[in-house]
C-alpha positions in Angstrom: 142.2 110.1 47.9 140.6 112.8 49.3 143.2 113.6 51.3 146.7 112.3 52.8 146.9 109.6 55.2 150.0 109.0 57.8 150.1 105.8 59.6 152.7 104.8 61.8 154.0 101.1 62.9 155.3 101.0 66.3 156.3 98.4 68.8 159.5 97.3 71.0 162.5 95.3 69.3 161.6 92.0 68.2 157.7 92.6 67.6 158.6 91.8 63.9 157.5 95.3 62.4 159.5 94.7 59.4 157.9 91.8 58.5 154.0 93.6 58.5 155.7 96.3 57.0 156.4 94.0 53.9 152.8 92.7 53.8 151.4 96.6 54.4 153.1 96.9 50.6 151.8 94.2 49.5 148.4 95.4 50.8 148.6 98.7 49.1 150.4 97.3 46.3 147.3 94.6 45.5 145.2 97.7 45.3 147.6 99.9 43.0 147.5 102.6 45.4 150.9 104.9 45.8 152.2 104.8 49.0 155.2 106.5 50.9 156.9 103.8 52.9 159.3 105.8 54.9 161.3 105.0 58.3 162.8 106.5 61.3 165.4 107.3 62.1 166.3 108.1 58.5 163.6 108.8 55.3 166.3 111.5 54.4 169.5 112.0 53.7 170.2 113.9 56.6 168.3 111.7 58.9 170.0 108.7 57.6 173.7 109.8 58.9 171.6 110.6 61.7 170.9 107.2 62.2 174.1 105.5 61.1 175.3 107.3 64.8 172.5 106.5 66.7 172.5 103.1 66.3 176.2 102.2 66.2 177.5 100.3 69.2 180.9 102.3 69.2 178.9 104.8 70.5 178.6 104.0 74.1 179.2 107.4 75.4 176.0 108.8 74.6 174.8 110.8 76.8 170.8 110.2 76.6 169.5 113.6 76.0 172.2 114.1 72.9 170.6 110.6 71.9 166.4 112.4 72.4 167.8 115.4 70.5 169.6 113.2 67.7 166.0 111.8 67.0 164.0 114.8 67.1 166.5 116.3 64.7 165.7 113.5 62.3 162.3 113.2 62.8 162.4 117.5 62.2 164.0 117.1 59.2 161.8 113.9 57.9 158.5 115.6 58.6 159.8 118.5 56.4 161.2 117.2 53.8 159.2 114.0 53.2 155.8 113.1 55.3 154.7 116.9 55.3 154.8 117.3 51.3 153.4 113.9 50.7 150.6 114.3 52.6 149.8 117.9 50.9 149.9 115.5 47.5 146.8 113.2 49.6 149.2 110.2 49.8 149.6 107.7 52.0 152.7 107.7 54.0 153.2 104.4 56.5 156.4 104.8 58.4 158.1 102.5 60.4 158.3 104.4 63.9 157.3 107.9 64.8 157.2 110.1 68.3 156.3 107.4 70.1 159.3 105.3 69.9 161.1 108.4 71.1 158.5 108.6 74.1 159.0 105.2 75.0 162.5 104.1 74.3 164.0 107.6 75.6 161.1 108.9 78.0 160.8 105.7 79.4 163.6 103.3 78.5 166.0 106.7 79.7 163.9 108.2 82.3 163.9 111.8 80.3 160.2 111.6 81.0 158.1 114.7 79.7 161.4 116.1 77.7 161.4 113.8 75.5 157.1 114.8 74.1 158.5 118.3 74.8 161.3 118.0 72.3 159.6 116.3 69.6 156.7 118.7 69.7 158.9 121.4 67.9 160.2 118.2 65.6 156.5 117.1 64.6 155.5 120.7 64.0 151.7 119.4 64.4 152.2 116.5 61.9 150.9 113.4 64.0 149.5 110.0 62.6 146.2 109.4 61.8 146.3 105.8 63.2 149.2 104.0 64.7 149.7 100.0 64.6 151.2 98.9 67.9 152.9 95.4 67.6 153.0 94.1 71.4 155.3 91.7 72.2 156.8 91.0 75.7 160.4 91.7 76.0 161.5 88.8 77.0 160.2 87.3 73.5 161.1 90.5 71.7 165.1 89.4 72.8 164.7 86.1 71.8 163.6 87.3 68.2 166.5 89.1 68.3 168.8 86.5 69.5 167.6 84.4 66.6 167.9 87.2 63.9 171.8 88.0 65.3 172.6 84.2 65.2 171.3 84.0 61.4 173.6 86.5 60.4 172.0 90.0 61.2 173.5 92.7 63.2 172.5 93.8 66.6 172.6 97.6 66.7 173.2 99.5 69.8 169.5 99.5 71.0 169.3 96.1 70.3 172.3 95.1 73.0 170.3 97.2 75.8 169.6 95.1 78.7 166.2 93.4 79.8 165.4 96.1 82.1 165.4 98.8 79.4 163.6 96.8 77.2 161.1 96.6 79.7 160.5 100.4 80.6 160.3 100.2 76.9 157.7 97.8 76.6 155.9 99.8 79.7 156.2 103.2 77.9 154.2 101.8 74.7 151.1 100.3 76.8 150.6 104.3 78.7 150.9 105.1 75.2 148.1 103.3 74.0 146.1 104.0 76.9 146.6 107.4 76.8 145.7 108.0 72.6 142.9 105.2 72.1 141.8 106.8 69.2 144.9 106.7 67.5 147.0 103.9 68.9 145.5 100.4 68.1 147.7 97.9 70.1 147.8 94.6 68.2 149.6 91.1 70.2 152.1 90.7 68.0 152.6 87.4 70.0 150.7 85.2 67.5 151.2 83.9 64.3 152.2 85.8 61.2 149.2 85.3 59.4 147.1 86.4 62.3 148.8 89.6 63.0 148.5 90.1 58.9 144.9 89.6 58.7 144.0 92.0 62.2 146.2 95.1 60.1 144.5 94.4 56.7 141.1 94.3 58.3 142.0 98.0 59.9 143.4 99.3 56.9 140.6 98.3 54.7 138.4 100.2 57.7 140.7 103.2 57.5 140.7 103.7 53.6 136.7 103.2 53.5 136.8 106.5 55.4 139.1 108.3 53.3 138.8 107.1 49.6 135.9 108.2 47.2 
């Protein structure tokens, strides 16, 4: 590599990230290339206490600018401890969320509005992603995903149990997103078939490392 590579997968609950997360490895994986798979909230010890609060559902009485600050303070100490230093070794990190979930579930979703960037420019400390995935799906079939995941056996977390509404300022937040960073943000409907959505992110990433490798 000639140098590090940070690439973010974003989209609202139920876009099924995880699951083209798992094929991302296997991507990188097929090609013997070492790869930091990392996620937020969490990636570090700190962070993941961090996220052990945010996303219990004891904790209704958050107030929703302790809940922006809570992220940031993860996503501070992730950047410094684990994508920064990875990337100075030319690696590629891929993490499962980044600033913009914190734009759109707490700018958006919580009407903090410009705060929220504000906040997590301190966090970021000028470490942004090269290119960001964006798995669109509609709320209404993100909830039912999730729906279907709790009644096989998998918990719902806090953010999970948010009503449609929020969902949708959610869902709203992540398309000004990609309108407003074009460059960087390539939406994806993540409303199709596995497969599809599989072969559109390995066709990108095969773009992305002809730029980067020798």
């Amino acid at each position: 590599m000639k140098k590090g590579v940070f690439i973010s997968i974003e989209g609202p609950d139920g876009s099924g990230k995880s699951t083209q997360i798992e094929n991302i490895k296997k991507f990188f994986a097929d090609r013997n290339m070492e790869v930091v798979f990392t996620r937020e909230p969490g990636g570090t010890a700190i962070g993941e206490r961090i996220r052990e609060i945010l996303l219990d559902k004891n904790c209704t009485e958050m107030d929703y600018m302790t809940e922006a600050m809570l992220y940031a303070a993860s996503r501070a100490q992730h950047v410094a401890q684990v994508i920064k230093p990875a990337l100075a070794a030319g690696k590629v990190v891929v993490c499962d969320r980044f600033v913009d979930s914190s734009i759109a579930y707490q700018g958006y979703g919580r009407y903090l509005g410009d705060s929220v960037r504000i906040i997590n420019e301190y966090a970021v400390a000028g470490c942004m992603p090269d290119v960001t995935f964006l798995l669109k799906v509609d709320p209404d079939t993100g909830k039912g995903r999730i729906k279907s995941r709790v009644t096989s056996g998998q918990a719902e977390d806090r953010l999970d149990a948010e009503k449609t509404a929020f969902h949708q300022e959610v869902y709203n937040g992540y398309l000004a997103l990609e309108i407003q960073y074009p460059q960087r943000i390539l939406g994806i409907d993540a409303s199709r078939s596995i497969e599809e959505i599989k072969a559109e992110i390995c066709d990108k990433l095969e773009d992305i490392l002809s730029h980067v490798t020798e």
